[in-house]
N, C-alpha and C positions, 0 to 999 in steps of 0.2 A: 755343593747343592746342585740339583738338576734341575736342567733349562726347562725340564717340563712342567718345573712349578707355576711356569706362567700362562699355562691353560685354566690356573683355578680362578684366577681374576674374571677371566672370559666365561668363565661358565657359570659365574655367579649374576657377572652383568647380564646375559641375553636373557633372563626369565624375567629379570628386573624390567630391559624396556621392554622386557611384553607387555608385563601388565600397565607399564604406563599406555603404552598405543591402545589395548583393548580400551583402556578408559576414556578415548576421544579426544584426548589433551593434545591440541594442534597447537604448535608456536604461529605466532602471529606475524615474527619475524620484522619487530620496530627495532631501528637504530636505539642504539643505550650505552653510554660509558661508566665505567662503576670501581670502584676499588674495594676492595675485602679484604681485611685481618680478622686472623684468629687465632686464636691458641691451639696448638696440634697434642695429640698424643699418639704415640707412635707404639707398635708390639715389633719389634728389632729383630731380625735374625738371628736364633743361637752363634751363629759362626763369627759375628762380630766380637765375641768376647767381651759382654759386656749384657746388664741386666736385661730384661729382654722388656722392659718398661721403660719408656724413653717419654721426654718432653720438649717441645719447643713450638715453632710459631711457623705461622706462615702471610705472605701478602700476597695479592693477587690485582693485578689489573686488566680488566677485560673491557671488549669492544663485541658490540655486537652489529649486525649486519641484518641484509635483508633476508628475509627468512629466518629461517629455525637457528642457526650457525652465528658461534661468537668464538671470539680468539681471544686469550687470555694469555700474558706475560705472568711468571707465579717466581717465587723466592723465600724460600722458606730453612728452616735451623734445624737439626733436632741435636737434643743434646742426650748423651746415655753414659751411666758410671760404669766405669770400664772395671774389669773384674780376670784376674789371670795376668793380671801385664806386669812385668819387673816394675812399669816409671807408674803404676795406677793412678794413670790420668784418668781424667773424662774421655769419652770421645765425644768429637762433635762430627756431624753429616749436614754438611751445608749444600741449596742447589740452586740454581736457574732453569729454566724450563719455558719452555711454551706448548699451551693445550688448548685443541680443538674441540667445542661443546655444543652438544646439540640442546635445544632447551624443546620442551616440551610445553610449555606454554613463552607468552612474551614477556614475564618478568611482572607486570602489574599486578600480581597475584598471585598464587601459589604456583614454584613455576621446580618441576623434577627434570632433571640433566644428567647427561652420561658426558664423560668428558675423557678422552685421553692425549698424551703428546710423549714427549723427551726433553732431554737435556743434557748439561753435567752438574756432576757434584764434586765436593772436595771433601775427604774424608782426615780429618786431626785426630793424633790423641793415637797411633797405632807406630809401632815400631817404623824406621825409615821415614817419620815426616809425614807429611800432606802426600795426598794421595789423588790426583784427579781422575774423573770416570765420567762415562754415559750413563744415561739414566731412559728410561721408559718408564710411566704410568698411567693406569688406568682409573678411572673412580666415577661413583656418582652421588646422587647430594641433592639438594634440593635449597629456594630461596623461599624464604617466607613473604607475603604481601606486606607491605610497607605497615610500620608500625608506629609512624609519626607523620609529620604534616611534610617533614623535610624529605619523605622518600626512605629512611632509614628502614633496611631490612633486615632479617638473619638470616646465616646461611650454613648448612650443615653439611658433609661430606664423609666419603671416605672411601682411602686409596689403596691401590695396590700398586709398590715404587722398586720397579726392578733395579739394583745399582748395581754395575757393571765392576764393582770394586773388589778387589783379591779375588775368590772363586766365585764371584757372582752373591751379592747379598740380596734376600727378598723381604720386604719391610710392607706390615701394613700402618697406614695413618687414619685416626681418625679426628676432624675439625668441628669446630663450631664458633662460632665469630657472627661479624657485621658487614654487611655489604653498603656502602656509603655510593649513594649516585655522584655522577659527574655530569650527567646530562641525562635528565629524563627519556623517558620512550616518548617519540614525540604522536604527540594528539594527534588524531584525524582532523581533516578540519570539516569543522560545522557545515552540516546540509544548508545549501543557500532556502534561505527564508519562500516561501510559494510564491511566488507572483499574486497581486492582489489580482481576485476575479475581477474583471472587466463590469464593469457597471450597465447594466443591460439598458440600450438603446430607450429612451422617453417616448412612451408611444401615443399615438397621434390619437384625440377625443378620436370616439366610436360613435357612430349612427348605424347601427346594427340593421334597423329595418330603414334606411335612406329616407325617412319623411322629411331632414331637415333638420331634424332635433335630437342634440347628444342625448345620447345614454343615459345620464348622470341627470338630465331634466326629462328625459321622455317618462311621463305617467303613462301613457298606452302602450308599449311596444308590441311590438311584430305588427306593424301596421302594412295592410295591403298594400302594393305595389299603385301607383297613382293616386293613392288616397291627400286630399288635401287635407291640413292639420293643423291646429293650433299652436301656441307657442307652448304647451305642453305635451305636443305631439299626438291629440285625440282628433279622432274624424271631425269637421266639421258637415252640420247639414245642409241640407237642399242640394248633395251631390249625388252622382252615379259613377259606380265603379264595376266595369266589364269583367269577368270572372273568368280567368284563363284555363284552359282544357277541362271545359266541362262540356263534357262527351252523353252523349245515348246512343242504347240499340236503336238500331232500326226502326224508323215509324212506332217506337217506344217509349214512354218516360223511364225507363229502368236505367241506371248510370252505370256506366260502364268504370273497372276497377282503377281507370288512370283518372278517373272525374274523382272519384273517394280521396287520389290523396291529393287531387288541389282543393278538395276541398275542407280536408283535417288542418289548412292554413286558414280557410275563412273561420273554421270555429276557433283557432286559437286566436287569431285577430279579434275576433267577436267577445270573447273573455276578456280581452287587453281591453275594448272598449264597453265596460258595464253598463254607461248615460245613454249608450247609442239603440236604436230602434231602427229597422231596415226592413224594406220589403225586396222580395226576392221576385223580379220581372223576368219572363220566357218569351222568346221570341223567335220568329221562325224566317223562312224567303218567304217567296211570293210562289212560290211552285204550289199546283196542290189547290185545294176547292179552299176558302177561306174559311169556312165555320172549321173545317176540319185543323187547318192550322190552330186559329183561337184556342179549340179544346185542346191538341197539344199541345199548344207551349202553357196552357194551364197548368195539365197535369205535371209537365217536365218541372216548371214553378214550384210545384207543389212537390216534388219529387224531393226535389234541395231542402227546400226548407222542412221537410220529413226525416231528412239526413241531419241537417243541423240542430231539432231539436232531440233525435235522438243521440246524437254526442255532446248535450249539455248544455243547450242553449234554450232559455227560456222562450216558451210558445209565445207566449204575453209581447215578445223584442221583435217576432218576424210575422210579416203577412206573405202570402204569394197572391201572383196574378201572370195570367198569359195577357199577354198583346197579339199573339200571331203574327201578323206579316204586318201590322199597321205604321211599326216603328220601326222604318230599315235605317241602318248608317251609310248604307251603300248602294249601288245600282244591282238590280235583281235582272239584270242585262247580260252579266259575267258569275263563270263559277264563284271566283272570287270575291264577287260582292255578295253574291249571295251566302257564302263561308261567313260571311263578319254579320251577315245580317241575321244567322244562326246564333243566339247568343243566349247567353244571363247573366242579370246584371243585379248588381247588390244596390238600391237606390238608401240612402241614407236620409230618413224624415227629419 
């Protein structure tokens, strides 16, 4: 026979793991001890002199490793009626071997492998006795996903077993048997459990508008800044409460656009308190002819409470009135007193 015949093993396997690789089938490469029998049947070399239908067995025990790659100890029979021979014995082809296999998946499943190694064999049953030799094989196969509770697989193959025996014999084998675990692929182990979310800090009662009274009992809220309150958080009367940046043009009652939004807090305040009734007081320094102060800080009076009830606050709830210069808080001596004595004030009836 020519040595060339063992190009045809090769040339069958590389289309094989192509299409496995095209298929994305990565071994996962878990540790796994396993042992396999099976029953072989073998097509013999003509030149063995003998039927070219052979039968026997084979065992295998294999280890696998990290990654793709497992090592497998194999030993297997074949037996074939010998045919031409004076003693017409059997022959028998017996071997040991070890073979390298890449698997293709990690065995948990359907898992396709290319596998080859050597060995020897011992050849009975042929003129002159036992006969020992090397051995080279090539094959590939496939393990089925476990088909019981135990891990029990099946596993198929098939070789091509060059034996080095008289001119070189080429033998192919084909298997089907059981792959029996010895140690599962071991588990990943379990993502640790989350950490319980932290329990968000117990937050402290709210007094939102600082009158004194939580949240949770204030009936008025957003109450003006100084405003005195009940124990439900509502104005009490007979007070007065100075109205912060409320601005005019010049020798004008017209409000200038930073008066408008402290004053969109007195109308929301003013909603909070529905029971409350308020007159809106203008007042001016002492600079300035007095009747003329009087009429300004009328109109300026009137100005506010013009604003307030056209964002929603009943006519019926506010009055205005200028005081002029009559009512200072402060000395009309200093800029600054006379700044504080430029005012309006919200009095609550």
């Amino acid at each position: 026979m020519k040595r060339s015949l063992l190009a045809l093993p090769l040339t069958l396997s590389l289309p094989l793991s192509g299409s496995f690789l095209s298929s994305g089938a990565i071994a996962e490469g878990l540790d796994d001890i396993y042992v396999d029998l099976m029953p072989v049947f073998s097509r013999v070399d003509s030149d063995r002199s003998a039927d070219n239908d052979a039968y026997g067995a084979r065992a295998i025990y294999g280890r696998g490793w990290r990654g793709p790659w497992y090592t497998e100890v194999q030993a297997f029979g074949i037996r074939a009626d010998g045919r031409n021979l004076l003693s017409g014995k059997n022959l028998y082809t017996s071997g040991v071997g070890m073979d390298m296999v890449y698997a293709f998946r990690d065995r948990s499943g359907y898992t396709p492998f290319l596998l080859g190694g050597a060995g020897g064999t011992v050849n009975n049953g042929y003129p002159g006795g036992a006969d020992v030799n090397g051995f080279i094989n090539l094959g590939a196969g496939f393990v089925s996903a476990p088909i019981n509770s135990n891990g029990l697989k099946i596993r198929a193959e098939v070789r091509y077993l060059r034996d080095y025996f008289a001119d070189d014999m080429n033998d192919w084998q084909l298997g089907l048997g059981f792959s029996f675990p010895l140690q599962k692929a071991a588990e990943p182990a379990p993502a640790p459990a989350p950490a319980p979310a932290p329990k968000p800090a117990p937050q402290p009662p709210k007094d939102s508008d600082g009158d004194g009274v939580l949240d949770k009992d204030d009936r008025c809220p957003d109450t003006l800044p100084n405003t005195r309150v009940d124990s439900e958080g509502c104005a009490l009367k007979a007070q007065t409460i100075t109205l912060e940046d409320i601005r005019f043009e010049f020798n004008s009652a017209t409000l200038t656009p930073a008066a408008t939004g402290s004053l969109n807090k007195v109308v929301k305040a003013l909603n909070n308190q529905p029971g409350a009734s308020v007159e809106v007081a203008g007042h001016t320094d002492s600079l300035g002819n007095d009747a003329y102060n009087k009429r300004l800080s009328d109109q300026r009076a009137n100005s506010v409470r013009q604003y307030l009830v056209d964002n929603g606050i009943a006519a019926s709830r506010i009055t205005a009135r200028g005081y002029g210069e009559e009512q200072p808080v402060a000395s009309n001596d200093t800029e600054a007193g006379r700044a504080q004595n430029r005012r309006v004030e919200l009095r609550f009836k």
